[in-house]
N, C-alpha and C positions, 0 to 999 in steps of 0.2 A: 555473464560476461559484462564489466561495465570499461568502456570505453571512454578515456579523456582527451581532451584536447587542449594544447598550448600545454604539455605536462611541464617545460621550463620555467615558463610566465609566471609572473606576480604569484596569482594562486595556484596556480598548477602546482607548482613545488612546493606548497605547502600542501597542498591535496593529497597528493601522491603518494606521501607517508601516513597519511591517517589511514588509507585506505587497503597499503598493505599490511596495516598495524593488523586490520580488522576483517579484512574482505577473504583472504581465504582459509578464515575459520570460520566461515559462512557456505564454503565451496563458491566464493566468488572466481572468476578469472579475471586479469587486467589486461587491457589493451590500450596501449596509447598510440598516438599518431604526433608523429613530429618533424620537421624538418630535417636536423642535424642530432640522428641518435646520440652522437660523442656528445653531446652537451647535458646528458642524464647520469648521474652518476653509476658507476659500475655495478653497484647493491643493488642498483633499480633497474639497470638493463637487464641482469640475469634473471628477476624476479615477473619481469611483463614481456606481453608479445609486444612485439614495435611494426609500426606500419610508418611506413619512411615518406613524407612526404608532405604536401599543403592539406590540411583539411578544408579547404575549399576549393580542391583541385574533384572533379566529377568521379573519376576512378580511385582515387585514394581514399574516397569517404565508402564507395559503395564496397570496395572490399573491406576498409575497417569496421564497416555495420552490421558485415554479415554474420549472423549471429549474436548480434550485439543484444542483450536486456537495457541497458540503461548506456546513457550517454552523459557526458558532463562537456557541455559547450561552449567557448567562448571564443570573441571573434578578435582576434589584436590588430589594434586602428592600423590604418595604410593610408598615412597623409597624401599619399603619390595619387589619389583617387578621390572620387569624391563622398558623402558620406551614403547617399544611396548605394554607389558600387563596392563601397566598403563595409558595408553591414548586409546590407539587402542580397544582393550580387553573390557576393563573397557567399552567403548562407544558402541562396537556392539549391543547390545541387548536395548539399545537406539535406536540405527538407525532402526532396525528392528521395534519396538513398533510407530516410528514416521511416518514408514512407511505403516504399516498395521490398524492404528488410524486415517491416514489422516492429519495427523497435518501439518499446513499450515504455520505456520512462526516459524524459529528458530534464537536466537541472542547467539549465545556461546562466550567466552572468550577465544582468542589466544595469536598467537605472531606474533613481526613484523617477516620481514626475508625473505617469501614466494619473489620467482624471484630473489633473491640475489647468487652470484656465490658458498656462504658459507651455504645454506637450507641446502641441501642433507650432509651435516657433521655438524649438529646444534646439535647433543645428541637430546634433550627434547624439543626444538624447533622443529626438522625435525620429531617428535613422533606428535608434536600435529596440526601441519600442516596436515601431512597423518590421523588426529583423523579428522580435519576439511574437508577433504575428503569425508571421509565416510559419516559424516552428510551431506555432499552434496551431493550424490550420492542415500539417501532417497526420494531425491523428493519433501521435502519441498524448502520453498522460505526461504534461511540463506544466514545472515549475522557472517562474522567470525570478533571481535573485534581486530583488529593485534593492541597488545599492546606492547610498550617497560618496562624496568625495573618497579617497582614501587618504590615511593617516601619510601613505608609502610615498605620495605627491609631493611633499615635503624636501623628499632627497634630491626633488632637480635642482632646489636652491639650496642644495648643501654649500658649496664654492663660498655664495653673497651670505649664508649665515656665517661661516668661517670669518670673512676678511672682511664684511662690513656691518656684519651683526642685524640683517633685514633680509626677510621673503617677502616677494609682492604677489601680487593677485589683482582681480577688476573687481570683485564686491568690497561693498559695505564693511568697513574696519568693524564696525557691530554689526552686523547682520550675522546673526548665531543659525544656527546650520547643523545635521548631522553629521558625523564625521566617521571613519570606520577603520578599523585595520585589516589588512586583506588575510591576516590567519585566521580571524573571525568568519570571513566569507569561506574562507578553506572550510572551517567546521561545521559550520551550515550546509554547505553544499554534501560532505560527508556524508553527515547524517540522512539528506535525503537520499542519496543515491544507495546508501544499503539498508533503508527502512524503504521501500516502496511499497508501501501501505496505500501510498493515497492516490486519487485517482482526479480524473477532469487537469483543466488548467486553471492557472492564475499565479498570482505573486506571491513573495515569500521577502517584504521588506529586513531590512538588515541595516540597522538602524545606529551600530554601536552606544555604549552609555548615556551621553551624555550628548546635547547639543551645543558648541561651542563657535565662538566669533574668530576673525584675524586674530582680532586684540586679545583673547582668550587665549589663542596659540601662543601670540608674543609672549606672555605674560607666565606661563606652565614652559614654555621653551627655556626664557633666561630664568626659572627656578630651576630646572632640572640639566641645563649646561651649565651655569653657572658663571653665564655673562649677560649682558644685554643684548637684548634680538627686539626687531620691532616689525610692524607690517607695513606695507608701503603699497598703498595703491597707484595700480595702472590704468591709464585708459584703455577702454577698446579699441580706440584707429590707431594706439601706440604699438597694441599686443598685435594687432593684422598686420598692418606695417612689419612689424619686425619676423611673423612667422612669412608672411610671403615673401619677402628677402630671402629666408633662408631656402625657398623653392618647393614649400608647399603647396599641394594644389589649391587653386583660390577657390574652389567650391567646399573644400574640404575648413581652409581658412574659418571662411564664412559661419562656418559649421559649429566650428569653434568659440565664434567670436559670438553667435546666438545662441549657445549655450554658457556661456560668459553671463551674458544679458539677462537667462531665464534666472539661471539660480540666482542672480540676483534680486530676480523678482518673485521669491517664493518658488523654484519647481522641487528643491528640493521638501518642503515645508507640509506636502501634504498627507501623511501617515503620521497617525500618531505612537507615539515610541510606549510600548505596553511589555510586559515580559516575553512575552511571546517572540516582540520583533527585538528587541536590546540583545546587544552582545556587551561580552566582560571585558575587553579590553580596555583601557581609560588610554587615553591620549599622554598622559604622565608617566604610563608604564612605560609605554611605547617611543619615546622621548627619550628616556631614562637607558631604556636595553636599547634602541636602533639609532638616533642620535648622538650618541655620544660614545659608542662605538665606531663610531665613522667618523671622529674627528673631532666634533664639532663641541665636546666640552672646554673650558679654558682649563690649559696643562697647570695639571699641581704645582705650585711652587711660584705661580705667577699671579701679580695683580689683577684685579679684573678690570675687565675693559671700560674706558670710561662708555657712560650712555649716548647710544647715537643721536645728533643732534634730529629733532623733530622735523618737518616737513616745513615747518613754517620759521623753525631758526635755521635752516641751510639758507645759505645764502644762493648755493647752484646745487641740480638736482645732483645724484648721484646719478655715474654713466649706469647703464641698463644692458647687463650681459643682455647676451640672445636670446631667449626664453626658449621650451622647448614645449611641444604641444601634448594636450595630455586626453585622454580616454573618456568619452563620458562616462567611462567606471571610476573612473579618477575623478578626486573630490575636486580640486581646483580646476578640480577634475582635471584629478591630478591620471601613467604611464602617460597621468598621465596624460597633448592640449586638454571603474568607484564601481578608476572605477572605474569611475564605475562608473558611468554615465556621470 
């Protein structure tokens, strides 16, 4: 029996399918645990048991454990909190059910960062590291996915790439970086949950191809929309500012705004990308099939847009929609304030 959680989520619904592609010509069983069953499609309700409810809720974990072999874990950020009672909190009553169940193999979704001199001041990164702890310290046999940003982070600034041709972010217009797509994290995660082969804990980086900058982005964005897009750095007291406004919790803020700060100073930087940790996805495919399916290529038939003036030939800046806060799973980290962490 392997048990998922967030089966609607970024990866989850990409997981989902691989798993019933393959899992019961194995004599696998699925169990997922979700909030709102209607939001699974109908092919996947009839095919899994559903356990209805929060999987950080103390009784909806310890019933979906029982019996469980493997688990696939992830925790979806809850700005209403802060990042210890969002990661930490949220997972206890996990860790306890995995451990009083027996449950023998765990694949959670993290972040990169762990051994870097920047962990212990990550905000939401250094939250979900110490989350991946504690599931280590049940007993099971886990693997923790250390993800960098996702490719998926991209789509909060769908709007500003449409109608003013610019994403922003607070790193380094060159500060090159991992980058990932979360179908790649779906297939990774697969693979381990019905090879359970291996045993102990530790990580499992996921690294995707290539390492790439803003400017990287801008530059494979307007080749494959077929306008100009450019990146536009933010500060930090602008990005706090504007997410506390919108009534996040200011611990969780913070959280945000110091993992802002790390990947800018290296946290993503410390694995090196070898076959083993690389995924196939190139950010150009990814561009190509999910951008520009959502909009955001310039319509046939139309000139392209002129280039947007640079930072330094605006005369006034451009106004700054509201940002929206993404995951340390998330690359700009991005659901998200990757990822993925």
């Amino acid at each position: 029996m392997i048990v998922i959680t967030a089966p609607t989520g970024n990866v989850g619904r990409r997981l989902l399918p691989l798993l019933l592609d393959s899992a019961p010509a194995r004599g696998e069983a699925l169990r997922v645990i979700v909030r709102d069953p209607a939001r699974l499609p109908d092919a996947v309700r009839e095919r899994v048991e559903v356990v209805t409810g929060s999987h950080g809720d103390p009784a909806v974990v310890d019933r979906a454990f029982d019996g469980a072999d493997a688990v696939f874990w992830l925790v979806p950020p809850d700005s209403s909190r802060t990042p210890d009672e969002a990661y930490l909190e949220f997972t206890r009553p996990a860790a306890n059910a995995l451990a009083a169940h027996g449950v023998g193999h765990v694949v959670g979704v993290s972040a990169l960062g762990r051994g870097t001199p920047v962990a212990g001041r990550a905000g939401l990164v250094t939250a979900s590291l110490a989350m991946d702890d504690l599931v280590a310290r049940s007993g099971v046999a886990f693997r923790a996915l250390a993800c960098p940003s996702f490719f998926e982070n991209l789509l909060e600034d769908a709007d500003s790439i449409r109608d003013e041709g610019r994403f922003t972010d607070t790193v380094d217009a060159d500060r090159k970086a991992p980058l990932v797509a979360v179908a790649d994290i779906a297939a990774v995660a697969a693979g381990l949950l019905l090879d359970r082969s291996w045993t102990g804990t530790g990580s499992v980086p996921v690294l995707g191809p290539q390492d790439l900058s803003p400017n990287d982005l801008a530059r494979i964005m307007t080749e494959q929309l077929g306008r100009p897009v450019r990146y536009e750095r933010r500060a930090p007291a602008d990005l706090r500012a504007a997410l506390v406004g919108h009534g996040l919790d200011k611990t969780f803020v913070e959280g945000v705004v110091d993992m802002k700060r790390a990947k800018d100073d290296g946290l993503d930087a410390g694995v090196a990308r070898t076959p083993d940790t690389a995924t196939p996805t190139t950010f150009a495919h990814w561009a190509a099939a999910t951008l520009r399916p959502a909009g955001l290529a310039r319509p046939a038939g139309t000139a392209p847009l002129r280039r947007p003036p640079s930072t330094q030939e605006r005369k006034q800046p451009c106004p700054q929609r509201p940002p929206k806060h993404r995951s340390p799973r998330s690359c700009s980290s991005r659901p998200r304030p990757n990822g993925s962490p």
